[in-house]
N, CA, C and O of each residue as an XYZ file, in Angstrom:
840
protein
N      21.197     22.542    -17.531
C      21.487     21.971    -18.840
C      20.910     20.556    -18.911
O      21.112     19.671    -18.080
N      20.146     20.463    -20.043
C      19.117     18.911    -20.398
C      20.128     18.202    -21.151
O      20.606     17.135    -20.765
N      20.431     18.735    -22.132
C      21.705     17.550    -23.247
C      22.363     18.889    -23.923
O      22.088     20.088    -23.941
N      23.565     17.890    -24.569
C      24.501     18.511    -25.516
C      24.662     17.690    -26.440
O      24.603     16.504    -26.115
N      24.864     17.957    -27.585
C      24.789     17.243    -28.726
C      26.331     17.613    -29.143
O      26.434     18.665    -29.775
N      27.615     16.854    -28.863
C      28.445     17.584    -29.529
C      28.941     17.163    -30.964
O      30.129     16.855    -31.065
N      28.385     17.134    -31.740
C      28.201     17.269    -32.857
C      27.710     18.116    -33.635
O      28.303     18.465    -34.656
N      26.582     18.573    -33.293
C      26.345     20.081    -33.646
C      26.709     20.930    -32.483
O      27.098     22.096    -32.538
N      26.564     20.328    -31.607
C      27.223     21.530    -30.709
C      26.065     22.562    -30.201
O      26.231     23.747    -29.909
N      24.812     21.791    -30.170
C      23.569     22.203    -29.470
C      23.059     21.824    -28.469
O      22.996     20.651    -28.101
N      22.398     23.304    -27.595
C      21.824     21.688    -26.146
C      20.723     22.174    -25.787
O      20.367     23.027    -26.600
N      20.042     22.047    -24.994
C      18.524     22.366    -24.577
C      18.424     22.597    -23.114
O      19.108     21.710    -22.603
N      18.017     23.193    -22.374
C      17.946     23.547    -21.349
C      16.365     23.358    -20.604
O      15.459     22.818    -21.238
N      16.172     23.840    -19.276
C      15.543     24.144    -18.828
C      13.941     23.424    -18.670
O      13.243     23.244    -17.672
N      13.704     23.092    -20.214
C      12.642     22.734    -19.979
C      11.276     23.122    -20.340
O      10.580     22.387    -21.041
N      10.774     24.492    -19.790
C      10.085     25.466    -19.946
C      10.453     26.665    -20.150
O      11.587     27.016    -19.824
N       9.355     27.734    -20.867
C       9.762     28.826    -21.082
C      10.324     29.933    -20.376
O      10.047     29.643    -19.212
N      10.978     31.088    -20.346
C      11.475     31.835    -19.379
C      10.188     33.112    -19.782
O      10.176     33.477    -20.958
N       9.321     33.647    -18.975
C       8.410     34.287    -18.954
C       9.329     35.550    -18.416
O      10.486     35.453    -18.008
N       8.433     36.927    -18.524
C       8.768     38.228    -17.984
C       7.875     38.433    -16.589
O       6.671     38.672    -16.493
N       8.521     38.320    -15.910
C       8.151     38.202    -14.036
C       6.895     39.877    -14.009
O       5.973     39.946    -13.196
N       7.041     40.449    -14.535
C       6.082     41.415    -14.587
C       4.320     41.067    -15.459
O       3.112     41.147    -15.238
N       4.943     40.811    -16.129
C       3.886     40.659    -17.708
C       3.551     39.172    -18.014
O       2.654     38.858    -18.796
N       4.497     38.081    -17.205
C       3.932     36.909    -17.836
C       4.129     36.507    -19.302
O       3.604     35.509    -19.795
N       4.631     37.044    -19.717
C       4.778     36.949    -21.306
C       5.907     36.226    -21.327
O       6.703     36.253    -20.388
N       6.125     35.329    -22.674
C       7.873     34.662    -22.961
C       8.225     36.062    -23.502
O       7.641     36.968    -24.097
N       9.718     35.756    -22.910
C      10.497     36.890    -23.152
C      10.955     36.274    -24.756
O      11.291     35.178    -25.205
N      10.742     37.731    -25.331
C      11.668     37.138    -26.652
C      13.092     37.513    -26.715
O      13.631     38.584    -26.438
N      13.759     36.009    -27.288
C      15.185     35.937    -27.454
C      16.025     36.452    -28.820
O      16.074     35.709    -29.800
N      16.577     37.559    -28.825
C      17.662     37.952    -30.098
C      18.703     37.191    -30.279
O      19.085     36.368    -31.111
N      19.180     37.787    -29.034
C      20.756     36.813    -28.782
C      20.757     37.249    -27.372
O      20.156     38.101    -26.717
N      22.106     35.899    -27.034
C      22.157     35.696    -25.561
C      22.914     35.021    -25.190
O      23.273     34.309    -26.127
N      23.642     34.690    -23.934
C      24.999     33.740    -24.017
C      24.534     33.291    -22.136
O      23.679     33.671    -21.337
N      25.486     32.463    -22.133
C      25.210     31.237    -20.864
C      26.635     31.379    -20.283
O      27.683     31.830    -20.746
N      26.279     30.807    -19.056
C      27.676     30.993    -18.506
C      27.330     29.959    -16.946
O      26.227     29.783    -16.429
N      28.377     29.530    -16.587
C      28.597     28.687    -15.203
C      27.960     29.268    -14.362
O      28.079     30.490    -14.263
N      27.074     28.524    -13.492
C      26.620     29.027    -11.993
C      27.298     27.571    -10.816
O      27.502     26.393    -11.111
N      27.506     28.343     -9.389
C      27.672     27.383     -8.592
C      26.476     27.770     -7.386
O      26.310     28.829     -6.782
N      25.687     26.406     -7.294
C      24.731     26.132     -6.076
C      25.413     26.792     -5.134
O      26.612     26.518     -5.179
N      25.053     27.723     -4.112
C      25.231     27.719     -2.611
C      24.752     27.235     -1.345
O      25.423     26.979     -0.345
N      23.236     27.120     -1.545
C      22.196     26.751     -0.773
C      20.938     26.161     -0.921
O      20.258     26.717     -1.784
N      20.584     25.529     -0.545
C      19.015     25.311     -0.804
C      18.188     25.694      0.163
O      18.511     25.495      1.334
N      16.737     26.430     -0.226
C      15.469     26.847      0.340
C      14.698     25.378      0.340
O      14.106     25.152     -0.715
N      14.639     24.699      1.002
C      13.442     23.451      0.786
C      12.548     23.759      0.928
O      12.115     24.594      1.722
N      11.921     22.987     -0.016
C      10.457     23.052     -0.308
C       9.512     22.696      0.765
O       9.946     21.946      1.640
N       7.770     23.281      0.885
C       7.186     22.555      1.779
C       5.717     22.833      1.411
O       5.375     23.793      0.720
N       4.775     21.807      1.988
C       3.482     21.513      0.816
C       2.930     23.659      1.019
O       2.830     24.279      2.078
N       2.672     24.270     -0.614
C       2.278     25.202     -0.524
C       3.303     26.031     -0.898
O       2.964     26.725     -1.856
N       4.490     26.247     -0.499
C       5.825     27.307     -0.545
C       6.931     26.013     -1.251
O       7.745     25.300     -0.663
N       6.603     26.065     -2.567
C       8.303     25.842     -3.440
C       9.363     26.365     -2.514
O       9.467     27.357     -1.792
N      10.180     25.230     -2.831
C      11.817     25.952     -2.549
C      12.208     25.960     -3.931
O      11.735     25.691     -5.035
N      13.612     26.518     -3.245
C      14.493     26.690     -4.416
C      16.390     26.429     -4.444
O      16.968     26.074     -3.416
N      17.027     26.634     -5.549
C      18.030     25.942     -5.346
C      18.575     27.655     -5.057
O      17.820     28.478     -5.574
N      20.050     28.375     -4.133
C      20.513     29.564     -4.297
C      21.118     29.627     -4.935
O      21.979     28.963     -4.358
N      21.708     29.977     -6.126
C      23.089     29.708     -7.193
C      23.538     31.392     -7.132
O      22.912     32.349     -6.676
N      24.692     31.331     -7.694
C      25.652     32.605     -7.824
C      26.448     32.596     -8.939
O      26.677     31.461     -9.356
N      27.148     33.870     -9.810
C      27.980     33.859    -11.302
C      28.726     34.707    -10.464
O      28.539     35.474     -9.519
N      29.745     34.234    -11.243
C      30.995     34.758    -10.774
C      30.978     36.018    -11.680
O      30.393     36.101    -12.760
N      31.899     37.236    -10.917
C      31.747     38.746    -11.506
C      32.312     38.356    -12.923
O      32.013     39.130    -13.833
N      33.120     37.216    -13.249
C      34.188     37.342    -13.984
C      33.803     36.231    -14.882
O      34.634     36.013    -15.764
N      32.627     35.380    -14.885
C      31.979     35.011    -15.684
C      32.226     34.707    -17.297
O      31.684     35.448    -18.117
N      32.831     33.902    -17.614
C      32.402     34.192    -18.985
C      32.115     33.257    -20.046
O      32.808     32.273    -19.785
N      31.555     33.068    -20.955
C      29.928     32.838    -21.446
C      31.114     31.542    -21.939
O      32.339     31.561    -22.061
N      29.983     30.371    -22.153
C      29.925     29.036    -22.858
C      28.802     28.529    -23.685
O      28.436     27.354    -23.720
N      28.355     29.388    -24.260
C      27.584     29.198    -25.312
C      26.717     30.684    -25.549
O      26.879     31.797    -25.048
N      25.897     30.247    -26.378
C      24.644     30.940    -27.138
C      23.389     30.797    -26.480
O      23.196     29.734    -25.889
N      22.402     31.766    -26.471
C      20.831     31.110    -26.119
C      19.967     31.759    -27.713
O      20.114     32.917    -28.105
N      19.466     31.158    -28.123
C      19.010     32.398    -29.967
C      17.271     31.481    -29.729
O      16.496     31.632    -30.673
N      16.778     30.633    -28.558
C      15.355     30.316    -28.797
C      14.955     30.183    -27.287
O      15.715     29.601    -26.513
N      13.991     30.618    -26.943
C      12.729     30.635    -25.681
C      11.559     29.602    -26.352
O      10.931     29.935    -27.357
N      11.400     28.611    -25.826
C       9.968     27.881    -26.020
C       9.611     27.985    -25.133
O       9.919     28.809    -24.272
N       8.483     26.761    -25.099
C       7.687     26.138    -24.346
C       8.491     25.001    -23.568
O       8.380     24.685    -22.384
N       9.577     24.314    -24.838
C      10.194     23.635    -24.454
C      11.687     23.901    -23.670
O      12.439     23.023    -23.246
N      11.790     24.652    -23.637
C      13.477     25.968    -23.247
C      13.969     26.516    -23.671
O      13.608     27.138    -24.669
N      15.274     26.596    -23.039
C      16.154     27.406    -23.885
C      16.834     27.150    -24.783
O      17.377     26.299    -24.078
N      17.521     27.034    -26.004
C      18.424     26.374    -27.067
C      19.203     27.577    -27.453
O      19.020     28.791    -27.355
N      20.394     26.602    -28.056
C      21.753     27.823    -28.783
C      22.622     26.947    -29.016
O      22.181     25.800    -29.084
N      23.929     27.111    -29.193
C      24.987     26.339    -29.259
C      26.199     26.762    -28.185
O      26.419     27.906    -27.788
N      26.946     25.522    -27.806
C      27.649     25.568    -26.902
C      29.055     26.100    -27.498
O      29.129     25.684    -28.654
N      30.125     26.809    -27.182
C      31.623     27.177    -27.965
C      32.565     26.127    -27.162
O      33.599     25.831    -27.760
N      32.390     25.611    -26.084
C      32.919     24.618    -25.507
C      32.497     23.477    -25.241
O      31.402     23.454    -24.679
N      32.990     22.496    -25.451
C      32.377     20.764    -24.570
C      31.915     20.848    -23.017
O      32.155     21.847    -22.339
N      31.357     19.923    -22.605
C      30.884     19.916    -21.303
C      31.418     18.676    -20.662
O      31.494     17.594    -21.243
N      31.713     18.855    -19.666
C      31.997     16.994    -18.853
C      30.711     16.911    -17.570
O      30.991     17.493    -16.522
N      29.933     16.511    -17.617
C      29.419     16.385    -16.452
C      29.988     15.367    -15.040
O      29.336     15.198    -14.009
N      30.817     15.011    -15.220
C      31.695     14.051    -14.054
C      31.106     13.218    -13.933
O      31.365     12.766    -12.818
N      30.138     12.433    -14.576
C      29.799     11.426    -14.028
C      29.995     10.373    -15.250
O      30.407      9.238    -15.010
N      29.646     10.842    -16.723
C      29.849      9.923    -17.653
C      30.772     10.393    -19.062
O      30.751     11.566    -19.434
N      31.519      9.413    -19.738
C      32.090      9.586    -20.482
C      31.444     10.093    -21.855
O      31.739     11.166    -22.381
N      30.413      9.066    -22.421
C      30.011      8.840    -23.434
C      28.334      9.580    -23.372
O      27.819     10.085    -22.374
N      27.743      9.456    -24.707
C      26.445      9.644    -24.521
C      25.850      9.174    -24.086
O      26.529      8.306    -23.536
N      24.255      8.926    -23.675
C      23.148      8.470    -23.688
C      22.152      8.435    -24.930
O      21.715      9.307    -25.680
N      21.969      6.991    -24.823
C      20.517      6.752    -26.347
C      19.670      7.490    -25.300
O      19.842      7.775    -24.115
N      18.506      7.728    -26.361
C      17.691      8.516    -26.072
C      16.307      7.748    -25.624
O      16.564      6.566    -25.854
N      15.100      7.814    -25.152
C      13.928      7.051    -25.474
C      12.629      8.147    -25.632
O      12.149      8.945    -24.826
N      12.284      7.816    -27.043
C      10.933      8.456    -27.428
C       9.746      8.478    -26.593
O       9.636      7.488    -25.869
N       8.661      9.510    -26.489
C       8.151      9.011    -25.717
C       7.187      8.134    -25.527
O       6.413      8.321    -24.588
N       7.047      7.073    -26.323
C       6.135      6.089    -26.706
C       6.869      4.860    -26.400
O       6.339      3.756    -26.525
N       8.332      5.055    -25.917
C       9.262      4.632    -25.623
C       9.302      3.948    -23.985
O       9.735      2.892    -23.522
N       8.468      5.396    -23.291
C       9.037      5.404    -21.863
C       7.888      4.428    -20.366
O       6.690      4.166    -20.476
N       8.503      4.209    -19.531
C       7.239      3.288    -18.809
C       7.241      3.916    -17.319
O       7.928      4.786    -16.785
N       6.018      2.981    -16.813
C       6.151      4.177    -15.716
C       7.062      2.835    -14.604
O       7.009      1.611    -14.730
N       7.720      3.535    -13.722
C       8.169      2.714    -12.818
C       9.391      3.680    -12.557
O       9.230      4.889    -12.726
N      10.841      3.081    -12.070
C      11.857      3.911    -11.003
C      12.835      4.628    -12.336
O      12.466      4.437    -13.495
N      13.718      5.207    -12.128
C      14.427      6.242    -12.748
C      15.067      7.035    -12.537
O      14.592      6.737    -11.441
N      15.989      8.147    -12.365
C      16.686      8.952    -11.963
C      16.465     10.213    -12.439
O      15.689     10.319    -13.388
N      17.159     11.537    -11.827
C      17.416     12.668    -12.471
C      19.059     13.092    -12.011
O      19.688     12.549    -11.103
N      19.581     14.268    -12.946
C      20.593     14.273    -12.510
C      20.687     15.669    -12.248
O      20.291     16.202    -13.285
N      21.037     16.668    -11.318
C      20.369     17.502    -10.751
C      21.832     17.834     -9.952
O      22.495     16.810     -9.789
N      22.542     19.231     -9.355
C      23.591     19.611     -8.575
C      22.887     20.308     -6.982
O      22.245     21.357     -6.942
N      23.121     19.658     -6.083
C      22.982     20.417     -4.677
C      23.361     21.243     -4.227
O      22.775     22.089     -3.552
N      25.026     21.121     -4.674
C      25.852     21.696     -3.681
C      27.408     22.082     -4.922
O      28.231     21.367     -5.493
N      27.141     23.627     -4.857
C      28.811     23.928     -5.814
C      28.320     23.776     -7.478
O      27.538     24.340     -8.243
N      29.285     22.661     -7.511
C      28.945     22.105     -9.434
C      28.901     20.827     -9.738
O      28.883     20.430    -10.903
N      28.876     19.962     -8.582
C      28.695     18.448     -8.826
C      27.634     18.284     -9.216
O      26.691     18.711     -8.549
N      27.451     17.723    -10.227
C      26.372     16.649    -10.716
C      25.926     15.593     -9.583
O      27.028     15.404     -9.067
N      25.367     15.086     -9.130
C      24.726     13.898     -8.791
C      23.479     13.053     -9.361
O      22.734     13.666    -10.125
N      23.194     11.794     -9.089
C      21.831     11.295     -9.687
C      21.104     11.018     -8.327
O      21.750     10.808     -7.300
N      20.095     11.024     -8.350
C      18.903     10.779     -7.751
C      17.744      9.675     -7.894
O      17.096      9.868     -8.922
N      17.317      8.604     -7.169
C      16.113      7.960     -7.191
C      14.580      8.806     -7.982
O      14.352      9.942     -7.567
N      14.136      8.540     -8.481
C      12.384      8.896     -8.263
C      11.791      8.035     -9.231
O      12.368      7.091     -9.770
N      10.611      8.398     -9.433
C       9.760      7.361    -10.010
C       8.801      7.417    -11.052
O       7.828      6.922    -10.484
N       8.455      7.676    -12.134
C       7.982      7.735    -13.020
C       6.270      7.168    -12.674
O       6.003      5.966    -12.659
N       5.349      8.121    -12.445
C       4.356      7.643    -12.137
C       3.288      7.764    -13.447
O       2.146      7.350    -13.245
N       3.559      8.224    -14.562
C       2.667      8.161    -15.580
C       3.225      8.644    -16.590
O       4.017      9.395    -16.020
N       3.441      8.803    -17.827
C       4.352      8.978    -19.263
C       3.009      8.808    -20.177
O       2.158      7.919    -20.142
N       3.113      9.966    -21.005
C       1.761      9.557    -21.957
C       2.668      9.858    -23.492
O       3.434     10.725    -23.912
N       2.099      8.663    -23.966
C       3.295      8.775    -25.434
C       2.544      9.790    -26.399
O       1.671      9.383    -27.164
N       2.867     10.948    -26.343
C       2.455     11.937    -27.424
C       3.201     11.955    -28.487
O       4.415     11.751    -28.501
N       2.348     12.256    -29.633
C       2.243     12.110    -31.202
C       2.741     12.794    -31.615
O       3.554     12.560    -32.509
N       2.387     14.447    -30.971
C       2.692     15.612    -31.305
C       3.480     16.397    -30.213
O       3.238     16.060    -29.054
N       4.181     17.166    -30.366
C       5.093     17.955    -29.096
C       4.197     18.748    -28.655
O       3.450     19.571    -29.184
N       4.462     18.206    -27.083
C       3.193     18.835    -25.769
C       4.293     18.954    -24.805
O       5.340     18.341    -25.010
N       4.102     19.866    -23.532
C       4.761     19.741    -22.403
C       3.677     18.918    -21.134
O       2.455     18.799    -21.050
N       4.711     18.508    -20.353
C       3.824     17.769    -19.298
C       3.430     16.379    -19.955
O       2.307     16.063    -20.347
N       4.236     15.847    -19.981
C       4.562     14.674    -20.811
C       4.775     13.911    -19.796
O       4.180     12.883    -20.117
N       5.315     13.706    -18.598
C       5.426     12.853    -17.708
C       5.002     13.304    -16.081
O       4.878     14.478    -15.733
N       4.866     12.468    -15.440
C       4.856     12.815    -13.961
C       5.422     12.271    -13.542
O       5.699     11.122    -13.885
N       6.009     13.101    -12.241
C       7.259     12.273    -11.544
C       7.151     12.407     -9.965
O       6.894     13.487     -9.433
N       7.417     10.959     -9.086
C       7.877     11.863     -7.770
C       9.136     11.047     -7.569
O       9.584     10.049     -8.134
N       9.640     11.968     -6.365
C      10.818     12.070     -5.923
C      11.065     10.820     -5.188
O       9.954     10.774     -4.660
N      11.661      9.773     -4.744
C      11.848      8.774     -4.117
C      12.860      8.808     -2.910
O      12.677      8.283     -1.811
N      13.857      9.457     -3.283
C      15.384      8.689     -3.016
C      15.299     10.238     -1.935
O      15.062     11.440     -2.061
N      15.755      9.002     -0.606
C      15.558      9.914      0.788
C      16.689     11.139      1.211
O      16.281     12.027      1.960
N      17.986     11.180      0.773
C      18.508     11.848      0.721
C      18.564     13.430     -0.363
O      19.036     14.470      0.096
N      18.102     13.358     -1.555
C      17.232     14.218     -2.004
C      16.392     14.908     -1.585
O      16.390     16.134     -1.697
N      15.171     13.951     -0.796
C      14.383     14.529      0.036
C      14.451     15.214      1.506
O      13.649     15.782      2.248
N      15.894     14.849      1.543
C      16.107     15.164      2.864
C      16.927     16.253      2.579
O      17.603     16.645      3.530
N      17.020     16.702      1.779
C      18.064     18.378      1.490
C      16.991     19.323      0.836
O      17.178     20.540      0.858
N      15.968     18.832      0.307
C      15.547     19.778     -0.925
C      13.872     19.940     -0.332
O      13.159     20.943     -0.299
N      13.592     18.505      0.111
C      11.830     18.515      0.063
C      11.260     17.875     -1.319
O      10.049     17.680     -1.425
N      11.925     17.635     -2.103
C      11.203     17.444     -3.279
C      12.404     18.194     -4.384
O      13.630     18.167     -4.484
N      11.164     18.912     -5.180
C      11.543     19.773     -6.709
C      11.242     20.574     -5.999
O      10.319     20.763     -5.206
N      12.544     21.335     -6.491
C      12.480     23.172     -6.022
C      13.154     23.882     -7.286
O      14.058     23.685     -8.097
N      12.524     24.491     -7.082
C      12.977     25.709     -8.627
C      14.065     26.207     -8.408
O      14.480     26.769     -7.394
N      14.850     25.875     -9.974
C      16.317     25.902    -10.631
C      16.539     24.427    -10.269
O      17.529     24.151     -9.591
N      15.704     23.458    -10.664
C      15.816     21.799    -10.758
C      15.344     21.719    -12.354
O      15.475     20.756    -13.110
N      14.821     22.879    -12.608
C      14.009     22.732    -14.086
C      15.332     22.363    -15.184
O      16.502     22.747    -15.167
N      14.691     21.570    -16.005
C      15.955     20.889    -16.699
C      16.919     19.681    -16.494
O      17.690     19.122    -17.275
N      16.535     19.404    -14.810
C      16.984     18.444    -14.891
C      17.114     17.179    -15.611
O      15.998     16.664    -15.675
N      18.235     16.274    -16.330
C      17.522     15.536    -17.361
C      17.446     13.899    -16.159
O      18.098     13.535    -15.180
N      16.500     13.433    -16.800
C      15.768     12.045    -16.542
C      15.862     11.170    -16.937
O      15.280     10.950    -17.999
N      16.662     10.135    -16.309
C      16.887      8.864    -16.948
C      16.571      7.564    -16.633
O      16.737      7.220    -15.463
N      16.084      6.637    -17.560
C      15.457      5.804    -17.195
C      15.927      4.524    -17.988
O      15.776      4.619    -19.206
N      16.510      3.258    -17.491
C      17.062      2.395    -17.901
C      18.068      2.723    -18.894
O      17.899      2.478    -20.089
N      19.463      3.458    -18.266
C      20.037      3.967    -19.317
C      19.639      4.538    -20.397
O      20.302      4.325    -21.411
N      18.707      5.230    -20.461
C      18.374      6.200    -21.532
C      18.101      7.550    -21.147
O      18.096      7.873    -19.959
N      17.852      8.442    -22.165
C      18.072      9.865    -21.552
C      16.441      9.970    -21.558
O      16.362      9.459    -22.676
N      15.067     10.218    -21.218
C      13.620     10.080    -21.046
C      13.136     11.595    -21.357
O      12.377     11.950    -22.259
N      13.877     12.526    -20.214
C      13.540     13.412    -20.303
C      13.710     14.777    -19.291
O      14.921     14.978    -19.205
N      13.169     15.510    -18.714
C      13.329     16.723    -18.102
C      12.589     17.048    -17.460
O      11.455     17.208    -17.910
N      12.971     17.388    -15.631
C      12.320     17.900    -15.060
C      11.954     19.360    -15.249
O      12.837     20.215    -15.325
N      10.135     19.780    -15.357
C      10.104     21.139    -15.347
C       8.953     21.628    -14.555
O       8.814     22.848    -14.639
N       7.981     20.942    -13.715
C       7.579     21.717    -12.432
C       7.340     21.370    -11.597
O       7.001     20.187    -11.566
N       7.349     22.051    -10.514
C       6.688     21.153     -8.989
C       4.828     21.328     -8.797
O       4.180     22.242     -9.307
N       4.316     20.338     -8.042
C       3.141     20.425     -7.235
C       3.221     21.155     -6.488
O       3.902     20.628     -5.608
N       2.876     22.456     -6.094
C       2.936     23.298     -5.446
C       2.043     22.526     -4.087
O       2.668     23.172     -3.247
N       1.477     22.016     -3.577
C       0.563     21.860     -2.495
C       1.489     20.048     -2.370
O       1.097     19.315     -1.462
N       2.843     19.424     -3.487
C       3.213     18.092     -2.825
C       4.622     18.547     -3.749
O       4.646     18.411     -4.972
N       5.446     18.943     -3.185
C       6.740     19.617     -3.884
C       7.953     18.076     -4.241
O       9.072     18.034     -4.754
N       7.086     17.048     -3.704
C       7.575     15.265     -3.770
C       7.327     14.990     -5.290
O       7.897     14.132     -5.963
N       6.342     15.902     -5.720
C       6.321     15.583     -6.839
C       5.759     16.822     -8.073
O       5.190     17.858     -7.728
N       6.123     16.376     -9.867
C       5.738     17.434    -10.478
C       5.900     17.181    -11.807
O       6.292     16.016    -11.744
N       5.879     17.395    -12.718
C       5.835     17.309    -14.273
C       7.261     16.927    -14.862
O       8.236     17.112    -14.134
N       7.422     16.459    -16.002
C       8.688     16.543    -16.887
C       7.845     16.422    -18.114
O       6.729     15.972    -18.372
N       9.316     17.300    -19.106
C       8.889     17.150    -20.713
C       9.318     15.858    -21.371
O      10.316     15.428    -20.792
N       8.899     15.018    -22.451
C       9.556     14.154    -22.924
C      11.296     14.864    -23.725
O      11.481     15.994    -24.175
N      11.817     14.257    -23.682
C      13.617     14.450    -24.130
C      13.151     14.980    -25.825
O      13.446     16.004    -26.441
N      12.161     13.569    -26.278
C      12.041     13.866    -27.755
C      11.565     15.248    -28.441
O      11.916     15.577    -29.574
N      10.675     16.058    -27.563
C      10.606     17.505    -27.929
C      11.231     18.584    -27.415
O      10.978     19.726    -27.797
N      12.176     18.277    -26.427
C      12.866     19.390    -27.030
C      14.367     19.134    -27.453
O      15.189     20.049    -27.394
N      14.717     17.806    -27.903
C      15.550     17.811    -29.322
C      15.353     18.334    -30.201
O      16.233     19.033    -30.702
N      13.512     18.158    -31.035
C      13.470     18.477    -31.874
C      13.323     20.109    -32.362
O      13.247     20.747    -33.412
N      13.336     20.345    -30.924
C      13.081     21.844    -30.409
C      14.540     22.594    -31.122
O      14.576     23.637    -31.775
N      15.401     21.912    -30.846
C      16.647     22.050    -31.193
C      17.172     22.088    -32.459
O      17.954     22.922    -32.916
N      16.816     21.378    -32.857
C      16.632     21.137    -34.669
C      17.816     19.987    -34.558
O      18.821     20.061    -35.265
N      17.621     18.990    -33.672
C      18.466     17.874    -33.772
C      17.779     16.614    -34.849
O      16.593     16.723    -34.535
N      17.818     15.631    -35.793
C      17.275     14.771    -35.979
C      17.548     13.866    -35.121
O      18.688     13.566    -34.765
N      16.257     13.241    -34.631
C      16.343     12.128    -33.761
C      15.461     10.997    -34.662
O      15.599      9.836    -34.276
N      14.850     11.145    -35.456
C      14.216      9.510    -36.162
C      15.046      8.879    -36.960
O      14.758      8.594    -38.123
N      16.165      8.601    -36.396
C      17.130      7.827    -37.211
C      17.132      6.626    -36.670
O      16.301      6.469    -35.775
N      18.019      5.444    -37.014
C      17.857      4.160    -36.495
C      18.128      4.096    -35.077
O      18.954      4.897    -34.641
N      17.698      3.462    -34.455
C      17.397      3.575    -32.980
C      18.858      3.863    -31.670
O      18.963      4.516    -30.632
N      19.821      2.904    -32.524
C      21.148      2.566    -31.877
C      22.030      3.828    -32.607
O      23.239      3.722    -32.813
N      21.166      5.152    -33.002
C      22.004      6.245    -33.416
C      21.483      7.534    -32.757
O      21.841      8.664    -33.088
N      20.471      7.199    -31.648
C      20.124      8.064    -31.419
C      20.653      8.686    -30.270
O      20.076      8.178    -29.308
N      21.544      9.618    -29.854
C      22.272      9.625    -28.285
C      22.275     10.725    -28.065
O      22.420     11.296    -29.146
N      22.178     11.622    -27.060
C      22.920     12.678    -26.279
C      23.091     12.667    -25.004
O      22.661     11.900    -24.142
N      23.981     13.889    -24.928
C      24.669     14.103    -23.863
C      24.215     14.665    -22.891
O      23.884     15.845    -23.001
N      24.026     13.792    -21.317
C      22.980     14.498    -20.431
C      24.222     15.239    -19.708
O      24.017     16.037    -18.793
């Protein structure tokens, strides 16, 4: 999960599209519902072979929202419940991406169970696009304890959201396959709008929920 808007009660996920593992194709979405996973394990990554995070649903599962869109940019729907991520009360302003700079930053990303944690890394290039593109930022990983469980970005990190001087920036969505230290994010601002959130409102109104 990237943000929640609880106000409309929309959030964005993932990042990138969910393709059909056979065909490559985006799967198209009718309807669809979400539900809790807890981390068990991690596969770490290593230059060439992604890892990955192991997660598990409980048999008994049951759903906290909607999924009704597949992009480029993720998944979207609406949530039927609030979210707490344990770490913050309130929202996060947002920063456009014409907004964002390159230098240190965080993601907030779960290892282990359902804790949230944040993470070091570093913003090594942000290109302020005009128009909604993915691969909007590059990122590597910094912060040694991260690196020392994971290797880097390992898949089911996608979505992680990205923050940078108290603001919400954006979303991790792939690794360097041959430097798993580092890998792409989307800017935050497309896939809000992905969402059908307005975000060009006055600046000190713009917030969600990472």
């Amino acid at each position: 999960m990237t943000f929640y808007d609880p106000k409309s009660e929309r959030y964005g996920a993932l990042g990138h599209v969910i393709s059909d593992i056979d065909t490559g194709q985006p799967i198209v979405v009718n309807s669809g519902k979400i539900v809790r996973s807890t981390v068990n394990s991690i596969d770490k990554g290593k230059d060439g072979n992604p890892g990955e995070k192991i997660a598990s649903f409980p048999n008994n599962a049951q759903s906290i929202g909607t999924i009704n869109k597949n992009t480029p940019f993720g998944i979207f729907g609406r949530l039927s419940q609030d979210l707490n991520n344990g770490m913050m009360k309130e929202g996060l302003p947002i920063a456009l991406s014409n907004e964002v700079k390159e230098g240190p930053a965080k993601i907030l990303t779960v290892l282990n169970g359902s804790k949230v944690q944040a993470f070091d890394i570093k913003i090594l290039s942000s290109l302020p696009q005009k128009f909604p593109a993915t691969k909007g930022l590059v990122i590597k990983i910094t912060d040694p304890a991260l690196l020392r469980e994971t290797g880097g970005i390992v898949q089911g990190m996608s979505g992680s959201p990205i923050i940078q001087n108290g603001r919400l920036i954006g979303a991790v969505t792939h690794v360097f396959v041959n430097d798993p230290t580092s890998g792409y994010g989307v800017h935050i601002e497309w896939m809000l709008r992905e969402a059908g959130i307005n975000i060009y409102q006055k600046k000190h109104d713009r917030k969600a929920v990472s």
